[in-house]
C-alpha positions in Angstrom: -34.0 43.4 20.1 -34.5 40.5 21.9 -31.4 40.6 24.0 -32.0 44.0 24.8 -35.4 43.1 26.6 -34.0 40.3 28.1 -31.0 42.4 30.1 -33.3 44.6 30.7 -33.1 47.6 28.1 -30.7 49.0 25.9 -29.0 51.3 28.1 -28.1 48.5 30.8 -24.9 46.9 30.0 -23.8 43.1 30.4 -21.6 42.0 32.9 -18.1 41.4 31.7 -17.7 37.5 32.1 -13.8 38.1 33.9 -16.1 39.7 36.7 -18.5 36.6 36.2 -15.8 34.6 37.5 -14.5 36.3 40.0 -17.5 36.1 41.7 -17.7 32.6 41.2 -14.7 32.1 42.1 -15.1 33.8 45.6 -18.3 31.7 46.0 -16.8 28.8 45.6 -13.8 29.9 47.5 -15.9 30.7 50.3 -18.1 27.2 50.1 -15.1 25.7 50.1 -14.1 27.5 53.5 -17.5 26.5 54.6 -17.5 22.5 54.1 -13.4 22.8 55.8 -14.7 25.0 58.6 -17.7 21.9 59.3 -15.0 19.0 58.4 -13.1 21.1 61.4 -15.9 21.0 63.7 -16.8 17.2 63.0 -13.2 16.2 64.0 -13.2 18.2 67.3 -16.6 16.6 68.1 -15.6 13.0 67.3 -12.2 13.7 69.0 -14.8 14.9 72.0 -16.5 11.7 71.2 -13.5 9.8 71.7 -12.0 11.2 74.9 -15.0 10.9 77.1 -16.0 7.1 75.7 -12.3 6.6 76.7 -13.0 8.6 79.8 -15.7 5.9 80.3 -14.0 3.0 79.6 -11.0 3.9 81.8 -13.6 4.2 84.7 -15.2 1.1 84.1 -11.9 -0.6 84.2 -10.9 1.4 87.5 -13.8 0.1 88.8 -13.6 -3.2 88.3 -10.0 -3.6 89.4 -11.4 -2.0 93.1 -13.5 -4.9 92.7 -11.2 -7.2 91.9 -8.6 -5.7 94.8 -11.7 -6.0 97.2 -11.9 -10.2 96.1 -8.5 -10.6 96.9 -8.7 -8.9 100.1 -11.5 -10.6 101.4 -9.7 -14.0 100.0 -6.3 -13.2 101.6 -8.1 -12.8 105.1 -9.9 -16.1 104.7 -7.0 -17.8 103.9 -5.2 -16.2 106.8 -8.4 -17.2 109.0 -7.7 -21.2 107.9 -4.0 -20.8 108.9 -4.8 -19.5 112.5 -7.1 -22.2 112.8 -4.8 -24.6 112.1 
């Protein structure tokens, strides 16, 4: 019979198809695990991302008040200067 040759012989038997399933069901279960598990991983490393580019910006802004605190130093003695002139 031709079935017979393709399961491979007459004394083999078929798998029931409830098993079928439950293996297909724990495959997909566990792909399923798989594509949460890297969604997981992709939010920690954008939320990685994140931090340090706001770590960055924070010290750029630091920086630039210093600078800006430096400016008005330098003008506040200048102006103070002109007054003692006067």
């Amino acid at each position: 019979m031709l079935t017979d040759s393709i399961l491979g012989g007459r004394g083999e038997s078929q798998p029931s198809s409830s098993s079928v399933e439950v293996d297909v069901t724990s495959l997909l279960e566990e792909e399923a695990q798989l594509y949460a598990d890297e969604a997981r991983l992709y939010a920690e490393r954008a939320t990685a991302d994140e931090a340090e580019s706001s770590f960055d910006i924070e010290k750029e802004v630091q920086e630039e008040m210093r600078d800006f605190q430096t400016q008005l130093r330098r003008l506040n003695e200048e102006g103070t200067e002109r007054e003692s002139r006067s």
